[in-house]
N, C-alpha and C positions, 0 to 999 in steps of 0.2 A: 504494500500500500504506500500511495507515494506522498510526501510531506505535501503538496500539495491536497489533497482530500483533510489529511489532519487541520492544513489552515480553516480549509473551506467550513469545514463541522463547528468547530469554532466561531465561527463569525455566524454561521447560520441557525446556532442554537437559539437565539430569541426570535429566530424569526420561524416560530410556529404556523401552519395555514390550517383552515378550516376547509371539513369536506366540499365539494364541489356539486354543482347538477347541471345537466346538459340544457341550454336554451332549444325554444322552440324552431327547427329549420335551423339550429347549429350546427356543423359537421367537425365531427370530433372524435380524434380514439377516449375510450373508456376502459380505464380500470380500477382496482380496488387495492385497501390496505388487506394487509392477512391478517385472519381471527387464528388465536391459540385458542386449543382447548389440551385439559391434562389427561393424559393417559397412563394408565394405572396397569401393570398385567401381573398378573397372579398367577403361578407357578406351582402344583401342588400334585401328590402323587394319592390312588387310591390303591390299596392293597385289601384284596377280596381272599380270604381264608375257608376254605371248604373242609369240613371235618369231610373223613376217610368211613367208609362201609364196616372195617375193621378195625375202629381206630383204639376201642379198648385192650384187643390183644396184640397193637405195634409193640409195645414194649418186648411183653411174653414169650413172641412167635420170633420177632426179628431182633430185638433187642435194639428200637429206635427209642432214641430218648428226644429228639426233635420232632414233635408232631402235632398238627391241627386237634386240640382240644373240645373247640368249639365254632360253629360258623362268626367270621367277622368282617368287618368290612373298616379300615383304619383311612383316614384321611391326614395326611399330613403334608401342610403348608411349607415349601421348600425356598421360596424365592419371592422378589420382587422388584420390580424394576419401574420406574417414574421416567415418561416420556410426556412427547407430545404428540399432536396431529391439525394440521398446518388446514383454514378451509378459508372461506372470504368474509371478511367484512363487508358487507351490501349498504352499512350506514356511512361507508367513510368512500366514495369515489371520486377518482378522479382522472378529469381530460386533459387533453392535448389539442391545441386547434389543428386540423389538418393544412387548413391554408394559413398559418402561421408567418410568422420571420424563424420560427427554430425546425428541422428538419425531425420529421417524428417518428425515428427510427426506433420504435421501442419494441422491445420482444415482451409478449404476452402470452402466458400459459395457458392452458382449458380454464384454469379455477379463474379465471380473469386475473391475476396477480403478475405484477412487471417484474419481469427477472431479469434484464438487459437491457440496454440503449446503443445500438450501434455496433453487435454481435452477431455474428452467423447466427440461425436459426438451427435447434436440435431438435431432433423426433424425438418425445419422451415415451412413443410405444417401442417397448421390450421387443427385442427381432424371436422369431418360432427358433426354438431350439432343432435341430435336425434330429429327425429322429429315428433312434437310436436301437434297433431290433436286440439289441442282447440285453439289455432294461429292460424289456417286457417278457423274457423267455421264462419258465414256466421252473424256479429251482428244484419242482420236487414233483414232477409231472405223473407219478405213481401214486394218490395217495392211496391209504392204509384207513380202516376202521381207528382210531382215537383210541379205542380200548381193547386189549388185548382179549380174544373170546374163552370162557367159563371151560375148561375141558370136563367131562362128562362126570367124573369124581363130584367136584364143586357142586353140580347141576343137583344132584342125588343125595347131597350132604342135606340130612334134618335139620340140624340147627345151625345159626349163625356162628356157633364156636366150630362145630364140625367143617363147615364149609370156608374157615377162616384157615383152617389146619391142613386145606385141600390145597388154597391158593398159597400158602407159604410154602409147599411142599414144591409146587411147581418156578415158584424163583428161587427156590434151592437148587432145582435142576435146572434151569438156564443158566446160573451161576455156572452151575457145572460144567456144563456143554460150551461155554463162552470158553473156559479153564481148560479143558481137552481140544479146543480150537488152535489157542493160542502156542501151547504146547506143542500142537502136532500129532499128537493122541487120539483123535478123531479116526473112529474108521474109515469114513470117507471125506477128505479134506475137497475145500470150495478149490477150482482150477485154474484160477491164477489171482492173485492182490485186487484186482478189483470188485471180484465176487466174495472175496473174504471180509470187503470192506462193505459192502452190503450187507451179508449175513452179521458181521456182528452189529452193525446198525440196527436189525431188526430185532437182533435178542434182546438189547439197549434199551428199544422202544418198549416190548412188551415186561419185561423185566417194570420198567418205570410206571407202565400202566399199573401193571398188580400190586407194586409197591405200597403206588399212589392211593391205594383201596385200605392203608393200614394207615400210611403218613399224612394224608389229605392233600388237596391243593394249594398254592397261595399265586395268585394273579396280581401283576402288577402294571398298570398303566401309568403314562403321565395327563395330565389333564390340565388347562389354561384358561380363566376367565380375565377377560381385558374392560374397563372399566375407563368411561370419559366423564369426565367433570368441565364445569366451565369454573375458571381463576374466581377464586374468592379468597375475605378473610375468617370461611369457617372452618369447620371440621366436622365429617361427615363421620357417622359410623356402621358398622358392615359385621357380621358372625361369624367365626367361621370355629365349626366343631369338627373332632376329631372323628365322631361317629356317622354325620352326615355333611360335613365339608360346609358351603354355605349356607346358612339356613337366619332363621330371623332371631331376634331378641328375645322371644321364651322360652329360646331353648335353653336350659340351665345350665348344659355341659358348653355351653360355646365359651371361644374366649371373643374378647374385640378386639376386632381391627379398626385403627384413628389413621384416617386420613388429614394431616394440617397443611392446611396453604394460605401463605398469607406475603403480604406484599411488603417487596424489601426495598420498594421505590415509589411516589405517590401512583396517585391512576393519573388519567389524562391530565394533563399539564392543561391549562388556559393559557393561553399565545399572549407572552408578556406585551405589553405598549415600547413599539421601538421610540427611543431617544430620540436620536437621531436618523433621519431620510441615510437608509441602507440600501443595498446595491440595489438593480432593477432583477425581480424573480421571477423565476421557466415557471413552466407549470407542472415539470418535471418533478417529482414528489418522493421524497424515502419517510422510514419510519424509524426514530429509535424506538425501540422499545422497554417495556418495563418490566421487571424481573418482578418473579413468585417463587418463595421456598417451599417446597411440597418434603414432607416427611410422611412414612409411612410405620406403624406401629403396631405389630402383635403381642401379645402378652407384658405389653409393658416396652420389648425392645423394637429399636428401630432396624425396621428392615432395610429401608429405603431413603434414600434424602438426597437433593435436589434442589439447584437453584435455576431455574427455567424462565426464558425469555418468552412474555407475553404481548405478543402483538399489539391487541384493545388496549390495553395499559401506558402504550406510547404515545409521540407526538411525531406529528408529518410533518417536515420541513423541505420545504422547496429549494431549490438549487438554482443557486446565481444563474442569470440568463446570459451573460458574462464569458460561462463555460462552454458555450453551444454555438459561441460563434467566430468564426476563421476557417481558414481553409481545412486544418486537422482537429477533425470532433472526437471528444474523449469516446472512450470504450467501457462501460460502467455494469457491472455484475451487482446485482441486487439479491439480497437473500429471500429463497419462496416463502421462508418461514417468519420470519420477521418480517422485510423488507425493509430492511435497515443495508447499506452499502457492504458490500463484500470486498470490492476493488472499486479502482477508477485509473483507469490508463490514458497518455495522452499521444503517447509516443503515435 
């Protein structure tokens, strides 16, 4: 950024404008300041516990001391991250005369927001990835039943302890038969490394199933709730239990979540009284903006904290008319999210 832009800011800070509106039969570009809003996303894992068919005799039959007790369902809150999400102001526009004295080279995005003056034009749609036949090939194009099937003992066993004695009995003997593989001890060994790696895949699988009839399951997903707020100085509050994740204020096992945002710079500034007759002004228009501290808080601790640039919270200031005229017009990058000056070149 060049010492020139730091003069400029400087001298143009009292000189605040007020939003604009198009005359009737005016011909004019139009665009807008950026609205912030805060975005909040929540990062949290659900783990689903399945007691086992046999889960009283894991212990006795297998000797597992790790196993599903009882069905649960656990929620636990892992993250969180404080953003924002950039849209338009529709109360703050402003024009350009087209038939002017200043040349009205402005880049303007879909959301109407100025992001350039005197810049090549970019496509902001994403190009199609080429696509890619071996991302879509099929890793396990065989499957298998999920559950290894009952051999005819189990089927026939009267009781639940009987038929617990049946199915322990048969991942003893896949044990076995994995054991006599590995060895070489197999009467009839698989015919070369790749069938071997199949078959013991499969013993692996059905082994796991039967297992799983003693140990239980435990499933684990991630899961993401994103949350927008518009900039204030309050503080919002949200549940989030361990037993049902987000839920409301009566639940008694929740703990809170505090959201705090509050402003570390006034709101809209009112456009001081200049002193003294200041330069003559474009209609060309940036925003500072004004800063918001969002903190986020479970149980007491901060997860999240944040000092974020709020759009609405600023002031527009228009830019010397001064700068826009000579044979070499600056080159000026504006930010989508602010639109407060990113560069300004003149070269």
């Amino acid at each position: 950024m060049k010492r020139l832009f730091l003069v400029l800011v400087g001298a143009m800070m009292i000189c605040a404008v007020k939003a604009q509106t198009l005359k009737h039969g005016e011909s004019a570009l139009v665009y807008y300041s950026p609205k912030t809003e805060v975005q909040v996303e929540f990062f949290y894992t659900v783990e689903i516990q399945e007691r086992g068919q046999f889960a009283d005799f894991a212990e006795a039959m297998l000797g597992a001391t790790d196993f599903v007790k009882e069905n649960s369902t656990v929620y636990t809150l892992r993250d969180v991250k404080a953003g924002t999400v950039t849209g338009t102001d529709y109360s703050r526009p402003h024009k350009v005369n087209t038939d002017g004295d200043i040349p009205a080279l402005l880049t303007i995005n879909h959301k109407g927001l100025l992001t350039g003056y005197n810049m090549p034009y970019e496509d902001p749609a994403p190009k199609p990835k080429p696509f890619d036949e071996a991302c879509h090939k099929d890793k396990h194009p065989c499957h298998r039943s999920q559950v290894a099937p009952y051999p005819e003992e189990v089927l026939k066993a009267a009781t639940p302890l009987a038929q617990a004695n049946e199915v322990a009995k048969q991942i003893f003997h896949i044990r076995e038969t994995r054991m006599y593989l590995l060895n070489g001890e197999a009467e009839q060994l698989p015919a070369d490394g790749e069938s071997m790696r199949l078959v013991l895949e499969e013993l692996d699988r059905q082994e796991q199933a039967l297992t799983e009839l003693f140990t239980g399951k435990r499933h684990m997903r991630r899961e993401q709730k994103t949350m927008l707020f518009e900039p204030s100085n309050e503080v919002q509050y949200f549940f989030f239990s361990e037993e049902n994740g987000f839920t409301d204020s009566d639940n008694i096992d929740a703990n809170t979540i505090e959201i705090r945002m509050s402003s570390l710079q006034p709101n809209r500034q009112a456009p001081q009284k200049k002193q003294k007759k200041g330069p003559e002004l474009s209609q060309i228009v940036y925003n500072i903006p004004g800063v918001c501290n969002v903190e986020v808080l479970y149980k007491g601790q901060v997860m999240a904290e944040r000092d974020i640039p709020v759009a609405q919270w600023g002031i527009d200031v228009a830019l010397p008319k001064s700068l826009f005229i000579g044979k070499e017009l600056p080159k000026i990058i504006f930010s989508e999210k602010t639109g407060n000056i990113v560069s300004i070149n003149n070269d």
